[in-house]
C-alpha positions in Angstrom: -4.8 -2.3 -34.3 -3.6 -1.2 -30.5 -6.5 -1.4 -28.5 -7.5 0.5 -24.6 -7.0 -3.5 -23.0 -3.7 -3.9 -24.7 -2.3 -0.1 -23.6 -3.9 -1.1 -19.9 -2.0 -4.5 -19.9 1.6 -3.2 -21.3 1.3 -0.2 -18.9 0.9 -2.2 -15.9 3.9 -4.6 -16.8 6.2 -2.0 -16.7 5.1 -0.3 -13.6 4.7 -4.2 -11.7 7.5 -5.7 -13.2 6.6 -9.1 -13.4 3.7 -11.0 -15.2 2.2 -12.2 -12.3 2.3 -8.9 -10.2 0.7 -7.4 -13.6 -1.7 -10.4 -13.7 -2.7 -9.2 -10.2 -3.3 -5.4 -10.8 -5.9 -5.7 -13.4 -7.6 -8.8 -12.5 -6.4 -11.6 -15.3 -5.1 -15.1 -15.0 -1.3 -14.9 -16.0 -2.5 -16.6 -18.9 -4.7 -14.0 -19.9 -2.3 -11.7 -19.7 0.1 -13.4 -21.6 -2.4 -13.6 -24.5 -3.3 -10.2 -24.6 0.6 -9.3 -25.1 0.9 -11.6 -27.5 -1.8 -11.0 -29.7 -0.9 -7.4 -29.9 3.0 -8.2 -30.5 1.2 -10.4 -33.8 -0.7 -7.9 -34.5 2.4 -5.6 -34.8 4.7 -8.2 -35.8 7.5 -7.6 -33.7 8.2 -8.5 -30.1 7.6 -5.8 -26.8 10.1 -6.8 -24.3 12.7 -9.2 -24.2 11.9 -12.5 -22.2 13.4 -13.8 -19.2 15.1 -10.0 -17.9 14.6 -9.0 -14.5 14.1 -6.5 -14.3 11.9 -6.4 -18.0 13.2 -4.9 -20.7 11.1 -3.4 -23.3 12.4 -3.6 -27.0 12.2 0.1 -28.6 8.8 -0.7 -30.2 7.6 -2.2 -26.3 9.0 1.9 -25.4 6.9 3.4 -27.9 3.6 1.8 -27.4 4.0 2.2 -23.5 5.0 6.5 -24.5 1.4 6.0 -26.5 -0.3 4.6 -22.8 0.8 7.2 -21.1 -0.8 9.7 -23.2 -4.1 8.1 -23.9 -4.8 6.4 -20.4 -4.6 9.6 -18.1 -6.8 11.3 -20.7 -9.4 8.5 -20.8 -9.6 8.3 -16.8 -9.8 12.3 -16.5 -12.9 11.8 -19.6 -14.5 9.3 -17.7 -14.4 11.7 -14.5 -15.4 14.5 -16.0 -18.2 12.7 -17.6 -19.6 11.4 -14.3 -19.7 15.1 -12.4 -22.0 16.0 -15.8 -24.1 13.6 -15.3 -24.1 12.4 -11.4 -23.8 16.5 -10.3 -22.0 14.4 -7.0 -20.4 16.1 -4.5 -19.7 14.0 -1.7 -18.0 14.2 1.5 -14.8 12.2 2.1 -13.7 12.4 6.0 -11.1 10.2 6.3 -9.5 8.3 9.3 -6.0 7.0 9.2 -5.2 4.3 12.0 -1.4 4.0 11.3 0.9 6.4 11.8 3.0 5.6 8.5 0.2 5.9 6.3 0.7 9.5 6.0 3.8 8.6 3.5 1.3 7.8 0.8 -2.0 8.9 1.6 -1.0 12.4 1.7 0.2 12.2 -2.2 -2.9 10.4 -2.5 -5.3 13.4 -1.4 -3.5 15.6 -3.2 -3.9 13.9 -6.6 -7.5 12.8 -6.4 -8.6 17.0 -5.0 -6.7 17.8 -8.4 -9.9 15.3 -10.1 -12.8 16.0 -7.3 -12.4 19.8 -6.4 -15.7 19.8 -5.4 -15.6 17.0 -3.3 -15.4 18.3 0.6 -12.9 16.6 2.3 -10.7 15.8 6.1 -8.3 14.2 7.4 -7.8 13.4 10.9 -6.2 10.2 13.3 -7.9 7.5 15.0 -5.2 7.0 17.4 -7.8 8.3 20.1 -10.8 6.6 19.2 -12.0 3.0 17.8 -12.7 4.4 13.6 -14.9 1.4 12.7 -18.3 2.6 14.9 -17.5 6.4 14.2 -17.8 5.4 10.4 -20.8 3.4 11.0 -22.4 6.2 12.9 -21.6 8.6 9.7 -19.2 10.5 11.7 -16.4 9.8 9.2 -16.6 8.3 5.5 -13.2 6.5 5.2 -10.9 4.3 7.4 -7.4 3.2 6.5 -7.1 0.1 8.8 -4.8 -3.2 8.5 -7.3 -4.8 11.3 -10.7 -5.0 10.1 -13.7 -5.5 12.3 -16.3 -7.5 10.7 -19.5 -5.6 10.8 -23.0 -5.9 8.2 -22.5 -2.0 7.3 -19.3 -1.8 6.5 -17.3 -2.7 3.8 -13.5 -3.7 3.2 -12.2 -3.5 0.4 -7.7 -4.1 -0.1 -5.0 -1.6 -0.9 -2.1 -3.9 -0.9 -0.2 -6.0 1.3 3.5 -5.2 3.2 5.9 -7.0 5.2 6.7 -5.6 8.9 10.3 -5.7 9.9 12.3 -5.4 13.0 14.3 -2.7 12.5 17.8 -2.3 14.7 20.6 -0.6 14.9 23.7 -2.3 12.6 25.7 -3.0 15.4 22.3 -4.7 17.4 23.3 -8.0 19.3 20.4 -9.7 16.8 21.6 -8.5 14.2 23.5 -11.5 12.7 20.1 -13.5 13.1 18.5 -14.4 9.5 14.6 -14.1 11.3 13.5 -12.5 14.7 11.8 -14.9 17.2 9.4 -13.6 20.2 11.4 -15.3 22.0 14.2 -12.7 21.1 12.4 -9.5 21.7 11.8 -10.7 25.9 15.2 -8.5 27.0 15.0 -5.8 23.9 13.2 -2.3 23.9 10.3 -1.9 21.7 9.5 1.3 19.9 6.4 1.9 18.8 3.9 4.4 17.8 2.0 5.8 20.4 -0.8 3.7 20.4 -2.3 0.9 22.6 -1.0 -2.8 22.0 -4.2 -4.3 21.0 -3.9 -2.2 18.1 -0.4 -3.4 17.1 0.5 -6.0 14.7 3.7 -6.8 16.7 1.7 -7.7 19.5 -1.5 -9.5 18.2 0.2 -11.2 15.3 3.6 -12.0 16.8 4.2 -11.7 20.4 0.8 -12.2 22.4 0.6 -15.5 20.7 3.9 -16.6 22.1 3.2 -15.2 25.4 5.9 -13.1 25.2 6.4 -9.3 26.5 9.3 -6.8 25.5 11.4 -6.1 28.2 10.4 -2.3 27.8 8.3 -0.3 25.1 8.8 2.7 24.2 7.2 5.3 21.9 7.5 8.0 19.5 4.7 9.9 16.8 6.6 9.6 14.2 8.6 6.8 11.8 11.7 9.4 11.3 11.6 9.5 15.0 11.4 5.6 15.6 14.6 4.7 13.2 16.5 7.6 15.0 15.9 5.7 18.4 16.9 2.7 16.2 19.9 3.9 14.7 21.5 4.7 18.2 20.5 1.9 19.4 18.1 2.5 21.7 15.8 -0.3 20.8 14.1 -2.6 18.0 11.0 -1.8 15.7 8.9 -3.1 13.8 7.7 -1.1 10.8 6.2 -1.9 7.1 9.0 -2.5 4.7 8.0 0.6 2.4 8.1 2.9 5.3 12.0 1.8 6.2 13.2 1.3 2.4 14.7 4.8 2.0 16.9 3.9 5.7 18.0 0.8 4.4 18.8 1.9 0.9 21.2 4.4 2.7 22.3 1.7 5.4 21.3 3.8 8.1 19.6 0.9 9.7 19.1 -2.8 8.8 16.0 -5.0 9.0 15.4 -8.8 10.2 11.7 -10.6 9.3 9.4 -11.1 11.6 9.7 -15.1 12.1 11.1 -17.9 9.6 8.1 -17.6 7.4 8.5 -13.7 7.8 5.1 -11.6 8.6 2.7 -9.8 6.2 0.1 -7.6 6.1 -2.6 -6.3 4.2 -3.8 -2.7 4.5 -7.3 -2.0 4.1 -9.7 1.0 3.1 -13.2 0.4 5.0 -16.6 2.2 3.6 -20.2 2.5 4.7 -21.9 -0.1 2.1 -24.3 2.9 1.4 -21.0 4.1 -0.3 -19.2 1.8 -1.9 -20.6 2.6 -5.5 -20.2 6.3 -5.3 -18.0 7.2 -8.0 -16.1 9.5 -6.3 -15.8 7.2 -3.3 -14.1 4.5 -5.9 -12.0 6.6 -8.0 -10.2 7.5 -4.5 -9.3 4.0 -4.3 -8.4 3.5 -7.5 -6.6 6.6 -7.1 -4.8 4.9 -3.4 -3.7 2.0 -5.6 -2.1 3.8 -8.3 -0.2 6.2 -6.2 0.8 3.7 -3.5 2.4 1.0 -6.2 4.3 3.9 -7.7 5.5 5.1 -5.2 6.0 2.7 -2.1 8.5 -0.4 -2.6 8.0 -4.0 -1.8 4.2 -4.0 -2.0 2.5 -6.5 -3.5 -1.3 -6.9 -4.3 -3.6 -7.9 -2.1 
């Protein structure tokens, strides 16, 4: 009666929490989705989750079939992987390039699950904060970039973790603080902290204040995001930082957190790949794995 699509579909309502986040994880039409919950709640004759809660609520029958997905799912994906090694033999090399500093926060997590799947797949991890990443992978020099600015090219190919809003973070007591959005215009007398990286390779710059012509009074920088909402905090200046990489700081109301203009500012992370690659299982398994790890554990993601 319970089929793999309908433990797939319930599993990824509870971990998105909303029918169209869901919808958007598996690659249905809300409809679709909707259909696929309902035939199974017909074919078990009672209902799954109560309708209309936010966040859902799953009945004790909705609980029990979810207990059975997360049983039979992991041991299907580690089947499937085990299967391929028999039959590919694929080792693979996976040298990846990070170029943002707060990726670390779920890419190390990341790594650490998918060796636990590949073993035998060789693999590094280094920064492109001192080179451009895009014609190192081309040349083969490295296999993977994590990049939020992609750089058309014929060889290469994108393909979307998720997407993030950046937020100007600032002290509680910060003059702007009483402002409901941040405007260039505002940021022409602040500090800017950033990570130590050159401007052309900021969002905050590119997306928000080169446009407007506008130039922080100072900018200032520091390696890490721990580092950055310490400057923050004691109001040494203003930055802007992805809203899963500040959530923690804000839970805790160590800082607060303004959008980037009226219409706010988001983003969309990116994993780019040689197209020689792009179908190598191991190669898609670690972005399947990205995916998985980064919805579970970063918050106010959405999908791409």
């Amino acid at each position: 009666m319970i089929e793999f699509r309908h433990l797939k579909t319930l599993s990824a309502l509870r971990d998105a929490g909303s029918l169209v986040e869901a919808a958007e994880r598996i690659h249905l039409t809300q409809s679709a989705l909707s259909h696929q919950i309902k035939d199974l709640e017909d074919r078990l004759n009672c209902s799954l989750f109560i309708r209309k809660t936010k966040p859902i609520t799953f009945t004790a029958a909705g609980r029990r079939v979810l207990a059975l997905a997360d049983n039979v799912l992991p041991m299907i994906k580690n089947t499937e992987r085990e299967i391929v090694r028999l039959a590919c033999g694929e080792a693979g090399r996976l040298n990846i390039s990070i170029d943002c500093h707060s990726c670390f926060d779920w890419l190390m997590p990341t790594i650490d699950c998918f060796r636990k799947n590949w073993p035998e797949v060789e693999m590094d991890l280094a920064n492109s904060f001192t080179f451009a990443p895009i014609p190192a992978l081309a040349k083969g020099d490295i296999d993977l970039v994590i990049t939020s600015d992609p750089v058309p090219r014929n060889e290469i190919f994108y393909t979307p973790l998720f997407s993030y809003e950046s937020l100007i973070s600032m002290s509680k007591n910060h003059p702007l603080a009483n402002k409901k959005f941040i405007k260039a215009s505002d940021i022409a007398d602040q500090t800017l902290i950033t990570y130590p990286v050159n401007q052309d390779r900021l969002d905050i710059f590119t997306r928000f204040l080169d446009p407007a012509g506008v130039e922080p009074k100072e900018v200032r920088t520091a390696d890490l995001t721990l580092m950055m909402l310490q400057l923050v905090a004691s109001g040494r200046g203003i930055a802007a930082l992805p809203n899963w990489a500040i959530y923690e700081y804000l839970q805790k109301d160590y800082v607060i957190a303004k959008p980037i203009s009226e219409r706010g500012q988001w983003c969309t992370l990116y994993a780019a790949i040689r197209e020689e690659q792009k179908d190598a299982e191991f190669m898609t398994d670690f972005l399947e794995t990205a995916k998985e790890v980064s919805f579970a554990n970063l918050a106010g993601i959405k999908s791409a």
